[in-house]
KOLNUSE-508468 format. One record per atom (N, C-alpha, C): residue in three letters; x, y, z. Coordinates in steps of 0.05 Angstrom, whole numbers, plus 5000, padded with zeros to 4 digits. Example, Ala and Ser with C-alpha at 12.3 -4.5 7.8 and 13.67 -1.06 7.14 Angstrom:
// residues 2
ala526448865156/ala524649105156/ala526449345156/ser525749555142/ser527349795143/ser525850015157/
***
This chain:
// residues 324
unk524832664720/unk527632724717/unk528332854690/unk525832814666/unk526632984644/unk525533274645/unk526633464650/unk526233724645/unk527833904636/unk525934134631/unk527934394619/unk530434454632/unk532134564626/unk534634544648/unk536034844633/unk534935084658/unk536235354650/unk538735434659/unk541035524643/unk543335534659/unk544335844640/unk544035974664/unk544036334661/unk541736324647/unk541336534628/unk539736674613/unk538536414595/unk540136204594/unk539235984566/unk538235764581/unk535335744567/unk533235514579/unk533235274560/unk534535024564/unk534434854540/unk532134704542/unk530934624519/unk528134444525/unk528834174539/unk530534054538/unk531533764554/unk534133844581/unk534933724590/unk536333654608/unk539633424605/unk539133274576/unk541533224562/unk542633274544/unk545433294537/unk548333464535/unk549933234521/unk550933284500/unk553133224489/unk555933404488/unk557433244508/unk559733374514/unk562033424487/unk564133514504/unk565433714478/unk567633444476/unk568533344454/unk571033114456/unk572533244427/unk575533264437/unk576733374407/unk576633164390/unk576733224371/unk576633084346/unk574232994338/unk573033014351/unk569332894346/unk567632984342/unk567033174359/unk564533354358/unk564633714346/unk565133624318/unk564333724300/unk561833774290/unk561333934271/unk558433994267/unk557033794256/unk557533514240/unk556633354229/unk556133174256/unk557333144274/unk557832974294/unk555133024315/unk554833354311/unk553133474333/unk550333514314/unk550033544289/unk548233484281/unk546133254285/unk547933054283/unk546632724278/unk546132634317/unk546532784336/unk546632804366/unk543732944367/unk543433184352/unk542333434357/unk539033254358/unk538933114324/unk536633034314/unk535932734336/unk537832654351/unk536432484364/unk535032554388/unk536132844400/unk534632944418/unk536033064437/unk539233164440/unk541233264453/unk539133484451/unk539933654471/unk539033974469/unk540834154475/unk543334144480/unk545734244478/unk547834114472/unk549334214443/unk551834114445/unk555034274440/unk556334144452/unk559334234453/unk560834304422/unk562534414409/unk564734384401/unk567334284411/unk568734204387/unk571134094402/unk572834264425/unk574134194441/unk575834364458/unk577134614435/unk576734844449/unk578035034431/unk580235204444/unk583635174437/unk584935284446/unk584635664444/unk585335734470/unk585036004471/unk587836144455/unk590335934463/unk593136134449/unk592136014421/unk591035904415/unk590035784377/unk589036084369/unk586636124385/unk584736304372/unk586736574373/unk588336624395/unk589436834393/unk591236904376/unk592636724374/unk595136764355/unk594736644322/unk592536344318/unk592536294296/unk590636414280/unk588036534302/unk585736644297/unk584136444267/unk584236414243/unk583136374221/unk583136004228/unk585135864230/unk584735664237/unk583135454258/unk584535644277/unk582635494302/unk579635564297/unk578635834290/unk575135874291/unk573635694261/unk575435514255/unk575235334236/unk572535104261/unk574335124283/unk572734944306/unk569834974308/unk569135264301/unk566435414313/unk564735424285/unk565735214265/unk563635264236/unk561135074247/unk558535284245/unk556035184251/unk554235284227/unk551635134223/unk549035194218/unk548035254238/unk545135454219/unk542135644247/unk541335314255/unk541535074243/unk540434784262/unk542034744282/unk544234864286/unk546734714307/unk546634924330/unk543835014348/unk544335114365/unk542034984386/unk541635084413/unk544435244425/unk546935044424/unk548735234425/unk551535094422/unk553135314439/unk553835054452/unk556835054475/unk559335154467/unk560935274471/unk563835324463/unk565735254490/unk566834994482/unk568535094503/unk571635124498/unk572635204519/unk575535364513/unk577435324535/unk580135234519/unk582935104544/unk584135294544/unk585835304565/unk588335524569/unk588935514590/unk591135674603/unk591435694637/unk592436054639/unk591536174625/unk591936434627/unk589936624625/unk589136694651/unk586736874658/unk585837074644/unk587937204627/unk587237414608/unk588037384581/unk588037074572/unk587236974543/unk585036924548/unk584036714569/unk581736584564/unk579636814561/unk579537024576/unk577137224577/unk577937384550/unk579837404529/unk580337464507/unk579137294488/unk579536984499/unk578136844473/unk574836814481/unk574136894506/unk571636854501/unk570237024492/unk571037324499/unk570937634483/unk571637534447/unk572437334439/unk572637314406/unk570437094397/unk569836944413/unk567836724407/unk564536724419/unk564436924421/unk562237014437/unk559336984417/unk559337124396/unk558237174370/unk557636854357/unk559736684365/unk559436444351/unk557836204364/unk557836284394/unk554836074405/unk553636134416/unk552535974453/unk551136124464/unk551036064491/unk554035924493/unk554035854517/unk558035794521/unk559635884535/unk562035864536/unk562435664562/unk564235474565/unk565035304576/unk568035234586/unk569035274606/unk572035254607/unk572735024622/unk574634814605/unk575234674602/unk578334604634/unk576334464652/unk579234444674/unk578834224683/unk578633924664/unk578733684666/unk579333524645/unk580233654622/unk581633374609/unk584333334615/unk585332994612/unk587832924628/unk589332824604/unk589332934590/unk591132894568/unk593632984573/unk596032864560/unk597932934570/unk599533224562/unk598033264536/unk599033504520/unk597033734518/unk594833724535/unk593633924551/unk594633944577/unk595233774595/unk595333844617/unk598534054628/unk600633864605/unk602533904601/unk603234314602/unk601334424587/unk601234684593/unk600534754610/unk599434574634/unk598134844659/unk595334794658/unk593934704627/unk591634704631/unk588534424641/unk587134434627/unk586234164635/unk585134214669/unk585433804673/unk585633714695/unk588433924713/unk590133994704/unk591434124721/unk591534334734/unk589534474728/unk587634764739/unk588234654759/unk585834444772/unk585534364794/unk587234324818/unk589434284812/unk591534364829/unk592334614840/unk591034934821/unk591135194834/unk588235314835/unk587835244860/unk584835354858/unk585135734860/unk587035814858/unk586536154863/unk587336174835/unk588836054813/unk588236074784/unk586036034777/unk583535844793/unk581735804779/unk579535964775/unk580836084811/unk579236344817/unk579236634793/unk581636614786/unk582836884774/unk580636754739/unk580936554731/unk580936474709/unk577736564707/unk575336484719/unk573636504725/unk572036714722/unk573736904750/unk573237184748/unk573537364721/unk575437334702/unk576137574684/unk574437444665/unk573437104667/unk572037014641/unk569537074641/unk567837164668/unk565937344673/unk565037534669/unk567737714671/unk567538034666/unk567637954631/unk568537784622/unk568737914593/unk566337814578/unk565137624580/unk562837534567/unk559537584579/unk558037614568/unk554537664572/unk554137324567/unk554637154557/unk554236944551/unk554736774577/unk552636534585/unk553036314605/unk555336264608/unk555436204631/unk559036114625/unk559035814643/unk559935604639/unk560635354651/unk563635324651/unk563335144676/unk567634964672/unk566134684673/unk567434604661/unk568134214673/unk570634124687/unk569834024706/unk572233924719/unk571633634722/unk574633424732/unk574733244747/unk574433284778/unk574933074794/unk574833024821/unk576633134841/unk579233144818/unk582233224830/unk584533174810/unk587233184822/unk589133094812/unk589432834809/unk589332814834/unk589832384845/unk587432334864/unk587432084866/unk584532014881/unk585232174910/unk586832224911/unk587332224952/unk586832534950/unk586532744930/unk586532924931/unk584233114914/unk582432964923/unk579232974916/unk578133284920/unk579233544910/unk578333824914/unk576633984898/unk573533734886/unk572633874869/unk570634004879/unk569633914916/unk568334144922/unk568634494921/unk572534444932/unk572734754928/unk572634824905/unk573134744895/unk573334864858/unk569834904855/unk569234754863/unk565534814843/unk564935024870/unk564535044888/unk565535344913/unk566035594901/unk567935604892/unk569735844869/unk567435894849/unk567335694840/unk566035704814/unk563035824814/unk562235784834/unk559735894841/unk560136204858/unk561636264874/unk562636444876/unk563036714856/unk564236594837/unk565836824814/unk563736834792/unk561936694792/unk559136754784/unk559136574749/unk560136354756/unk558536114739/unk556235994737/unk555135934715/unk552235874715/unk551635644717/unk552935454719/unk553835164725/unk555535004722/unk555834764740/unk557834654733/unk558134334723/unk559834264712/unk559733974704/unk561533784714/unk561633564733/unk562833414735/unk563233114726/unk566433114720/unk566632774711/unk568132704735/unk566632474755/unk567532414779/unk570132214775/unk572432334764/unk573932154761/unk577032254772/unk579032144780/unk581432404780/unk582432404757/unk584932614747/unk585932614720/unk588132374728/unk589432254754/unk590632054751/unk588931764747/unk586531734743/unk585631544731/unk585231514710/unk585431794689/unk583931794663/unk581631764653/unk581531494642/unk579031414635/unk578731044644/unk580331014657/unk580230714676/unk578730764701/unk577730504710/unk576830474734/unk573230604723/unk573230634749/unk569430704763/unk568831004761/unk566831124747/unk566531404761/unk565431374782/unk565731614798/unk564031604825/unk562331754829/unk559731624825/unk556831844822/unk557031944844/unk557331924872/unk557931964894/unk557432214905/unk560132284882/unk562232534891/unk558332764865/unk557932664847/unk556532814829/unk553532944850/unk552932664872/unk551032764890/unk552132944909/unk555032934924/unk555633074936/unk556133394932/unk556533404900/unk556233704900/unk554933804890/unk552033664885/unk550033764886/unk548633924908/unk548833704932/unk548833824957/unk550634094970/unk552634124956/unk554534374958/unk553934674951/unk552534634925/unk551834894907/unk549534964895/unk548235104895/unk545735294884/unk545935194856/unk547835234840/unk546935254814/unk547335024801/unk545934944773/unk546034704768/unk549134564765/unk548734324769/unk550734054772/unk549533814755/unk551933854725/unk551233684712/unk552933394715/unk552933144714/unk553632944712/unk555132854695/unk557532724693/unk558932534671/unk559732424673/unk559832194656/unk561731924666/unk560731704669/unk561631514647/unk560531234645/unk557831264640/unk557331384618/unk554031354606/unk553831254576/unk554031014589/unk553930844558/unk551730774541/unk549330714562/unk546630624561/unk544130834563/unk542230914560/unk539731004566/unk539330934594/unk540230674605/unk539430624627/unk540930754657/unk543730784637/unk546730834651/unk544931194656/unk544331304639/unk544031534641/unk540531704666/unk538531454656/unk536731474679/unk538031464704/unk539231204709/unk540931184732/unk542731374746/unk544731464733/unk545631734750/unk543931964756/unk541132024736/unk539332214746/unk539332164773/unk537131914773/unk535831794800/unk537431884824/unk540431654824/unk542231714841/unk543731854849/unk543832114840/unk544432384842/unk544132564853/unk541232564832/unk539832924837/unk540533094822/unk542333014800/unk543933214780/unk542233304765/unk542333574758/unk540833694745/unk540733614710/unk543033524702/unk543233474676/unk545833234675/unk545133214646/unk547632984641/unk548633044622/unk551132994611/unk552733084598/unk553832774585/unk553232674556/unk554232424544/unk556732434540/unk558932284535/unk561032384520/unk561432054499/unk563631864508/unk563831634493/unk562031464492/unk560431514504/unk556831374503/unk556031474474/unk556431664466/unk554631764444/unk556231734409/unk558631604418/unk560631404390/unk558631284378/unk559231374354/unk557331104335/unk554131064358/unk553231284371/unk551031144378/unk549331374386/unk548131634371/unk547631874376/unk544331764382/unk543931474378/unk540431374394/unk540231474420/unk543031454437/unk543031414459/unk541231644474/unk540931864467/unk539532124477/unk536032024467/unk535531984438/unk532431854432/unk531831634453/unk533731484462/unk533031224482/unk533131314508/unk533731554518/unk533931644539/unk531131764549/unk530732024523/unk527832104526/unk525831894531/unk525831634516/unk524331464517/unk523531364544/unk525831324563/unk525831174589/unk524331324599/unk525331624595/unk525031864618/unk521331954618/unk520631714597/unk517331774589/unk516331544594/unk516431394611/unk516431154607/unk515731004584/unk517231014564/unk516830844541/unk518730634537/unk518030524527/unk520730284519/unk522330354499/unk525230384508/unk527230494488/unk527330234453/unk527430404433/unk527830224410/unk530530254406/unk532229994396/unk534330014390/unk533830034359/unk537330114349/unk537530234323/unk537929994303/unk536029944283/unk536229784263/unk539629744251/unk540629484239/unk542529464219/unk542229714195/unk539929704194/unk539429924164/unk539530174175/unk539030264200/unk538930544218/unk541030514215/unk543830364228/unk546230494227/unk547730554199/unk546930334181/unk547830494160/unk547430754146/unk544430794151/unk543831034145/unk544531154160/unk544231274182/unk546731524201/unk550031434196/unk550831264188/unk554331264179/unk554131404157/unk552431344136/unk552331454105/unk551831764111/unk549731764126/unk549132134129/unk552032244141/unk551832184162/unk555232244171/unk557132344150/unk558232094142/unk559532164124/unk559132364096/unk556432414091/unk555232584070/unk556032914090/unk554932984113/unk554933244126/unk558433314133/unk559733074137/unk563133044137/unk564733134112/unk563733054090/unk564333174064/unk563633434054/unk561033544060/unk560433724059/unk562433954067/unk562033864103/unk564734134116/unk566334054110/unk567833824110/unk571533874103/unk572833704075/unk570733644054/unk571833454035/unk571733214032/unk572633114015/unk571432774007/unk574632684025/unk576032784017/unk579832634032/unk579032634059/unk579132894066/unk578532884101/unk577232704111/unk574432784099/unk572332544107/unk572632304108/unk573432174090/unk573831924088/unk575231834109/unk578031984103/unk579131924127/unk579331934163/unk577632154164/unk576132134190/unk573931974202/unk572831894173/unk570331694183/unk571331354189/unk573331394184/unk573531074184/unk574131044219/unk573831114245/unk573931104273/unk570731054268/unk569731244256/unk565331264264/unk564031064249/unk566030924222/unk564830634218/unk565030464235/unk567030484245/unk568330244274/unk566130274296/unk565030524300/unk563530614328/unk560230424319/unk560230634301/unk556630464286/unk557430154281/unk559230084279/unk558829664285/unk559029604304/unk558529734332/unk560629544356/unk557229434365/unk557929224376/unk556729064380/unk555528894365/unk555328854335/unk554328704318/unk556628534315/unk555428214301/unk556828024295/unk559428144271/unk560828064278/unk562828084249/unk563828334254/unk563528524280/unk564628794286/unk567228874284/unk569728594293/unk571528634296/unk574328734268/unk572228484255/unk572928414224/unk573028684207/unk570428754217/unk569628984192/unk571129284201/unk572029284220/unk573629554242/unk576129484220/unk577229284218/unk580029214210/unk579629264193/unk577529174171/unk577129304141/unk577629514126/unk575229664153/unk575129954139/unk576930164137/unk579030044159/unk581330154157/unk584530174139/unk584129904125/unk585529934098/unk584329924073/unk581729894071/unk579730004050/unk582130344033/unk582630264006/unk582130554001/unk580030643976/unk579730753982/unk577430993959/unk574631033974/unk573331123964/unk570231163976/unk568530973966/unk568930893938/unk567430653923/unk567430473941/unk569930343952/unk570330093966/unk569630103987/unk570030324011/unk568630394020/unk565530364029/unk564830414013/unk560730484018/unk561030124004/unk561530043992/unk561429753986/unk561329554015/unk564029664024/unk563929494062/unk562029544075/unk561329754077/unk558929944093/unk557129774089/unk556029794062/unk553029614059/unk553729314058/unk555029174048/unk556228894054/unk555728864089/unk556429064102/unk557028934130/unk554328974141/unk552229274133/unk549929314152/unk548429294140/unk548129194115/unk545629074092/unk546228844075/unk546828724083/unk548528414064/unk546428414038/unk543128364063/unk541228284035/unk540828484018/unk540028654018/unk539029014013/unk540628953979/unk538028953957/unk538128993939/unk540429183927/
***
């Protein structure tokens, strides 16, 4: 189940994917993913009216190192001749473009875009087509299942999508009226496998190494795609390879997570400053404790902690008590 996994022209050495989540998967984020053994990863969602109109800000999204590849771009909108504009601007910056027609947020969808594609499949058609003609680069969508459960149309959509000449596709078997509650349904991830020629990657509810063998198996999906599986826990891809070899997955030492929070936060400072950082890291201290004793405690901490001194003081207090 572990293999190379080519999608268009780009052959990645593995078969798992760290998906694109805003606010997260940044280059420090996709770094510390990269080194555990991801072989593709996302940037944050990148608005197409951002790039067009703010241009200097939004391609703030697309700051990489020659270590941060191949790398995914993907891109929101609901207008057929932005999106093939922003992919004509971001082209140069990865190596694989991705259009985004399943997040259910309310202030993505709110525009047209998102999960709400799915409700016009001849937009998705149009969207598709011009994002084709404009890029040489792979091109993917992600979608959900549907709007609402009763209205389950992600066969036609991945149809289209293979049609207008996508190089694969990704599904999170979920509707955008579920969100992120309830069950995914691997189900629907086997069923359109069975639908389409080109690869069908998997998402949804992959928390575990084991969670992630498991939808292989049950599938047939060509690839997997992590998303809140990989919080505070970028092992999860090293423990995956492991299974996928039959080896016994190692979990990550108290001292391992402190050292990937500390790196984190060192490659976090680096791109955006010691203020930013700080203050963005305190969610990825919370992520690297969950499941340890005293997890709850120390989440609440780190969050009215101020300075960086006090800070890295909690850090090691909580994941090295003894540690000289």
């Amino acid at each position: 189940m572990l293999n190379p996994l080519a999608i268009g022209s780009l052959t990645l050495a593995n078969n798992l994917i760290l998906a694109p989540m805003a606010g997260i998967t940044n280059l420090p984020f996709r770094l510390l993913a990269r080194e555990e053994g991801a072989s593709l990863c996302f940037t944050e969602m990148v608005s197409v009216n951002g790039l067009v109109r703010e241009g200097r800000k939004t391609f703030e999204l697309l700051r990489s190192v020659p270590e941060d590849r191949p790398l995914g771009i993907q891109l929101f909108g609901d207008d057929p001749q932005l999106l093939a504009e922003g992919a004509r601007m971001v082209e140069g910056h990865g190596d694989l473009i991705d259009i985004n027609m399943g997040c259910p947020v309310k202030k993505v969808v709110g525009t047209g875009a998102g999960s709400a594609l799915l409700r016009e499949p001849a937009k998705v058609r149009a969207i598709i087509r011009e994002t084709r003609r404009a890029t040489r680069l792979p091109l993917t969508v992600k979608i959900r299942s549907g709007w609402v459960c009763g209205e389950a149309n992600f066969l036609e959509i991945a149809r289209i999508a293979e049609e207008e000449g996508c190089d694969a596709i990704t599904l999170h078997p979920r509707s955008r009226a579920q969100m992120f509650e309830g069950h995914a349904d691997w189900q629907k991830i086997a069923e359109m496998k069975q639908s389409v020629k080109i690869p069908v990657i998997g998402s949804g509810d992959l928390f575990t190494a084991a969670d992630v063998t498991a939808m292989l198996a049950e599938t047939g999906c060509d690839g997997i795609m992590v998303a809140r599986g990989a919080l505070g826990n970028p092992w999860i891809f090293r423990q995956t390879l492991a299974l996928l070899d039959d080896r016994e997955p190692d979990a990550p030492s108290t001292g391992e997570r402190l050292r990937a929070a500390l790196r984190h936060l060192e490659l976090f400072t680096e791109l955006s400053g010691e203020r930013v950082a700080l203050r963005e890291m305190r969610k990825h201290f919370g992520w690297y404790s969950h499941g340890l004793s005293g997890a709850a405690q120390f989440r609440k901490a780190v969050n009215i902690i101020e300075g960086k001194e006090a800070l890295l003081e909690a850090l090691h207090l909580f994941f090295a008590p003894e540690a000289p």
